[in-house]
C-alpha positions as a printed NumPy array, in Angstrom:
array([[134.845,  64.85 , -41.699],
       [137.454,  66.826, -43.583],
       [136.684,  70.324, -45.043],
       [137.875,  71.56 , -49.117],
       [136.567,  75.245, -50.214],
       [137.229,  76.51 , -53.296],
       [137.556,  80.146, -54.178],
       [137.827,  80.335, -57.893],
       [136.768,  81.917, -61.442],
       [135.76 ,  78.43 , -62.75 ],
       [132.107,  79.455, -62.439],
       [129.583,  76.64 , -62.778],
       [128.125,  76.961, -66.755],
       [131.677,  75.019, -67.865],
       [133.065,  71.517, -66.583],
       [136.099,  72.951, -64.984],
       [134.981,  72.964, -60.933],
       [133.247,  69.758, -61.304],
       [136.662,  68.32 , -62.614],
       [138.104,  69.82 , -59.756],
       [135.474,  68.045, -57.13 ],
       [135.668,  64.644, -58.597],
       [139.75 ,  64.806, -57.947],
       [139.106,  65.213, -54.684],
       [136.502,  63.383, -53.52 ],
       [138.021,  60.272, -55.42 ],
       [140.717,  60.034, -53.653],
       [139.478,  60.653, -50.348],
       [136.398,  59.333, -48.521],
       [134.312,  61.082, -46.495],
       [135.103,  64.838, -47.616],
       [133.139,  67.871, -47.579],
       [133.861,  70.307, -50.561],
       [132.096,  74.178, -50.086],
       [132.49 ,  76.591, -52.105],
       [133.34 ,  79.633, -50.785],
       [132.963,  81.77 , -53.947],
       [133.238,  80.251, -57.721],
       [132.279,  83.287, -59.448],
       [135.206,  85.853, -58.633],
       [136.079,  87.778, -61.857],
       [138.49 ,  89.242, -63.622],
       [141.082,  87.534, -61.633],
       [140.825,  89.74 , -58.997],
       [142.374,  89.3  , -56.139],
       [141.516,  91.58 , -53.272],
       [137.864,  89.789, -54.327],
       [139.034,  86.602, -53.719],
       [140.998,  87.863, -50.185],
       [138.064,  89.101, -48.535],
       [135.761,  86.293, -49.068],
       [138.111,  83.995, -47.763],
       [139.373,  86.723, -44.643],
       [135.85 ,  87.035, -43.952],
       [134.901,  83.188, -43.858],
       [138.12 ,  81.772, -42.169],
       [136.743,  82.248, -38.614],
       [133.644,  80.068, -39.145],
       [135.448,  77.419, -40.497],
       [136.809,  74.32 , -37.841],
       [141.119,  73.769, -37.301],
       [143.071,  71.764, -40.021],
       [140.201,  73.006, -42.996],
       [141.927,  73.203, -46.104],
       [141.561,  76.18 , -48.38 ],
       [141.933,  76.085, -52.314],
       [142.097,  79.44 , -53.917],
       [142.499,  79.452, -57.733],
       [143.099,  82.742, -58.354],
       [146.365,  84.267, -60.639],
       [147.915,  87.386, -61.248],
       [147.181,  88.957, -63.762],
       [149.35 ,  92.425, -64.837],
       [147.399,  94.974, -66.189],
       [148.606,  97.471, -68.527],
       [149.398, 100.119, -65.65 ],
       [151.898,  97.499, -64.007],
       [154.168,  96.695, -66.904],
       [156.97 ,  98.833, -66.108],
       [156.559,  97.32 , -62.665],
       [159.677,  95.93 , -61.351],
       [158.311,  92.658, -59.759],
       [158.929,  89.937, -61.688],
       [155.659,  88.273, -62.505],
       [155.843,  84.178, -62.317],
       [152.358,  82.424, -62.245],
       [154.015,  78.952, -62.063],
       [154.912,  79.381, -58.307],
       [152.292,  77.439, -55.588],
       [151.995,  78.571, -52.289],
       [150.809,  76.715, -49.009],
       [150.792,  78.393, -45.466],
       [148.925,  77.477, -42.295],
       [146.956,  80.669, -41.125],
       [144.456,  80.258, -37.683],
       [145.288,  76.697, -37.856],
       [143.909,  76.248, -41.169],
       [146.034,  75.56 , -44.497],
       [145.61 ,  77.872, -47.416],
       [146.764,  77.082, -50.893],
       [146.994,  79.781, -53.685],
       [149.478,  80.897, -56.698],
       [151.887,  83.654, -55.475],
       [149.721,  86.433, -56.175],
       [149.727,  88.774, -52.755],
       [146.901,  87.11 , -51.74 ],
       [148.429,  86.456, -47.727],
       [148.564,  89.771, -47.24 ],
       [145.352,  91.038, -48.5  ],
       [144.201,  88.544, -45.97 ],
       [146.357,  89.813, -42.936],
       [148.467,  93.14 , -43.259],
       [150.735,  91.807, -40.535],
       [150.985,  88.163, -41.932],
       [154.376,  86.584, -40.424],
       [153.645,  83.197, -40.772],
       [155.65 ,  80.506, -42.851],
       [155.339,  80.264, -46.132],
       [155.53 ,  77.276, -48.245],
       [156.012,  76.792, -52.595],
       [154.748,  73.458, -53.677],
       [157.251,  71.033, -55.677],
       [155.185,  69.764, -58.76 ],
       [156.629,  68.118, -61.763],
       [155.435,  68.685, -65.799],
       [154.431,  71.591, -67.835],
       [151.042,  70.787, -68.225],
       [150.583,  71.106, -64.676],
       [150.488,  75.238, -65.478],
       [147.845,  74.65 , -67.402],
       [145.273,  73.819, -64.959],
       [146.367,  73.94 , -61.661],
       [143.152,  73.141, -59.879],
       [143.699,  69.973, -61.071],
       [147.085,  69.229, -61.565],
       [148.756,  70.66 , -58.802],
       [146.299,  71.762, -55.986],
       [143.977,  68.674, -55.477],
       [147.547,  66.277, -55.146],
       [148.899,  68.953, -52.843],
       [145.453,  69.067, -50.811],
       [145.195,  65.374, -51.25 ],
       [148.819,  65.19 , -48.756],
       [147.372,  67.324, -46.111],
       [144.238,  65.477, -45.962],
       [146.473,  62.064, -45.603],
       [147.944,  64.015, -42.348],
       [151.224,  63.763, -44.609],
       [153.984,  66.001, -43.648],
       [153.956,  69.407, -45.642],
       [157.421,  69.436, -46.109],
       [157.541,  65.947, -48.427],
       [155.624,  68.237, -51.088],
       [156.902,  72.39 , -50.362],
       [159.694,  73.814, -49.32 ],
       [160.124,  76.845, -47.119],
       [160.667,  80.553, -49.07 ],
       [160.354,  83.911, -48.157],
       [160.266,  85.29 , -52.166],
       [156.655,  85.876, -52.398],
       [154.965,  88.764, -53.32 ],
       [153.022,  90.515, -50.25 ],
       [150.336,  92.822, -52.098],
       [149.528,  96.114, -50.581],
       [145.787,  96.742, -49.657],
       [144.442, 100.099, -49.14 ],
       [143.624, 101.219, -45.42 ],
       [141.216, 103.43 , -44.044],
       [142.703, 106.662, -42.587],
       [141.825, 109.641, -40.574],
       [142.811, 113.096, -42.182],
       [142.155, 116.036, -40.178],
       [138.032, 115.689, -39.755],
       [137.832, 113.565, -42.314],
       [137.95 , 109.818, -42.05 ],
       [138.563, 108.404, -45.42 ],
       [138.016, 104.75 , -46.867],
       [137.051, 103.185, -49.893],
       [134.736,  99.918, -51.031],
       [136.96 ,  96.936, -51.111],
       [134.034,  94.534, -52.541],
       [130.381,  94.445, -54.291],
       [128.432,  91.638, -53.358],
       [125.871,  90.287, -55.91 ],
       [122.78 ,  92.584, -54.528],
       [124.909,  95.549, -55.288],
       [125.845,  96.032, -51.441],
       [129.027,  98.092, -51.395],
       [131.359,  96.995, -48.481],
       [134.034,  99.112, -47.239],
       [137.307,  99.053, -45.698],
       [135.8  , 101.052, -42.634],
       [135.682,  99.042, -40.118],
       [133.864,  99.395, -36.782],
       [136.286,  99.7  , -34.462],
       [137.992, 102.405, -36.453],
       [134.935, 104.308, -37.122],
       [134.421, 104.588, -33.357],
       [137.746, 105.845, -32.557],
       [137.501, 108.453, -34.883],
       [133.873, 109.362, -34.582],
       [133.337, 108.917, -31.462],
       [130.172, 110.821, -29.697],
       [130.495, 113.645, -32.197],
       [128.192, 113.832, -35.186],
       [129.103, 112.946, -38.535],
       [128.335, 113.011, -42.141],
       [128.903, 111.003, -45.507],
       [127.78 , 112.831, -48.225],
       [126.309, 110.777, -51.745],
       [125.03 , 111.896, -55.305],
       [121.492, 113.984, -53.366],
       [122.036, 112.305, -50.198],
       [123.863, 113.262, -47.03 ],
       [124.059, 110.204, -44.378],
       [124.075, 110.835, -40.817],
       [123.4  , 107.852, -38.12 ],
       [124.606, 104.42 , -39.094],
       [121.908, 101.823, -39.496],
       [121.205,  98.274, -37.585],
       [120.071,  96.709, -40.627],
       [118.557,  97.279, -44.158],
       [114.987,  97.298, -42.841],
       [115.706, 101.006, -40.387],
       [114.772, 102.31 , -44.048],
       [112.189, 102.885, -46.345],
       [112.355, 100.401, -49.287],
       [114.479, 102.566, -52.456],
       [116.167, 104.284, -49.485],
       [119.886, 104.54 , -49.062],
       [121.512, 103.116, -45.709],
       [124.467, 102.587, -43.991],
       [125.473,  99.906, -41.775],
       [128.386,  97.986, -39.901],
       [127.648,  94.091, -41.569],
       [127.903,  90.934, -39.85 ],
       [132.117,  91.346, -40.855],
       [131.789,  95.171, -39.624],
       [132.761,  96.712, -42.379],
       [131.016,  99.655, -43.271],
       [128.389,  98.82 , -45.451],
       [126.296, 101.166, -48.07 ],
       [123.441,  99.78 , -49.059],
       [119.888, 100.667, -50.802],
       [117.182,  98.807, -49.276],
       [115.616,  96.388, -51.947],
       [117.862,  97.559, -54.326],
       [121.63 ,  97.712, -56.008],
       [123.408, 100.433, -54.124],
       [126.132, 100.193, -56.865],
       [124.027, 100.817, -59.734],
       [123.382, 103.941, -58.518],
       [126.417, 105.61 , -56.779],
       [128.469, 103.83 , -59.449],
       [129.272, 105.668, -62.661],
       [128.733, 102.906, -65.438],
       [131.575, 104.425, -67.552],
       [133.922, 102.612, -65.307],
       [132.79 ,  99.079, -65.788],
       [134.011,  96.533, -63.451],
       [137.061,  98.346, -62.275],
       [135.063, 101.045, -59.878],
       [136.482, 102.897, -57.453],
       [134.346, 103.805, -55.085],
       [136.26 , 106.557, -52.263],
       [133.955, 107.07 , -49.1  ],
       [134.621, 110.291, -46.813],
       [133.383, 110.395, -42.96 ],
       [133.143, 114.272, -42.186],
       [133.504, 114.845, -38.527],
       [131.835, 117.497, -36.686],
       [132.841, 119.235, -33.665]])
């Protein structure tokens, strides 16, 4: 059975992803749609990048990723010098599995060192920007699934934008990182991951200081704390994860002045 996910902002009160579904599944039998995540908002990106980073592995060869995500240019990036174009499709083939998404960085939020080929779909018609879930995407999927050569619908370019993503870095005694999602129970995840937090760390102890609270073992799991408590732990991804147990870790560490576009910097203090 062939495998569709879709990681979109289409949510599920409007018609929109169901739209989407029926274009698929109508022109080919026997196909399993999953959403990955239909709820990502405010077009953002790095969102969208680490759901689909993070479920890639479980997924079988030759599944077929849809991410309808754009860019979007803020205010701060107007004087930017990249030249913003949201009617350019992407395909690549990443851990054997093809990924489909507007040229919005997104390759590179998945993999820093992404290298492989890149793809832009050929699609004909104006009102194919309108709705490219639709219009462009299922078609485009609709080829792969037919075990149709990619080239007949792409071409090969290297003009795509590669988006930066913040890294976790060690300073002195002080390893530094910063939350890179918020799931829906408030769980904070960070770009700290394991492996990187051991090299710096270590045997030595350690400290992460919050609003009252100063941290200072990681965690196995929400339940080493008292429910209301605050906790710390590497999550099935290992990232660094800051949780409250039975409660919305983001609600309280997060000032509410800042809305949806938090920014939530985590230090590591290393003792000798």
């Amino acid at each position: 059975m062939s495998i569709v996910t879709l990681t979109t902002d289409l949510g599920y009160r409007d018609h929109y992803l169901a739209i989407v579904k029926a274009g698929l599944i109508s022109k080919v039998k026997d196909l399993q749609i999953i959403d990955l995540s239909c709820e990502i908002r405010n077009n953002n990106i790095s969102d969208a990048a680490y759901v689909l980073r993070n479920a890639l592995p479980h997924f079988p060869e030759n599944s077929i990723h849809l991410v309808g995500i754009k860019f979007v240019q803020e205010k701060s990036m107007l004087n930017n010098q990249r030249e913003i174009d949201n009617s350019r499709y992407l395909i690549t083939k990443y851990q054997n599995q093809y990924i489909l998404s507007p040229d919005n960085g997104l390759f590179s939020l998945i993999d820093a060192g992404f290298k492989e080929k890149v793809y832009q779909i050929y699609y004909s018609g104006e009102h194919k920007r309108h709705f490219f879930m639709k219009d462009v995407f299922v078609d485009a999927a609709v080829h792969l699934l037919e075990n149709k050569a990619l080239e007949d619908i792409a071409s090969p370019t290297e003009e795509y934008y590669k988006a930066t993503r913040f890294e976790s870095y060690l300073q002195g005694n002080i390893l530094r990182g910063k939350a890179i999602y918020v799931d829906d129970f408030g769980n904070l995840i960070t770009n700290l991951k394991k492996d990187v937090f051991e090299k710096a760390v270590g045997k030595k102890n350690f400290s992460i200081t919050f609003p009252g609270k100063h941290i200072t073992k990681i965690s196995q799991t929400y339940d080493d704390v008292k429910h209301g408590a605050l906790v710390v732990f590497f999550n099935s991804s290992d990232h660094l994860e800051v949780a409250i147990n039975g409660g919305s870790a983001y609600s309280l560490l997060c000032p509410k002045e800042l809305g949806m576009a938090f920014d939530f910097n985590l230090m590591v203090e290393i003792h000798d």
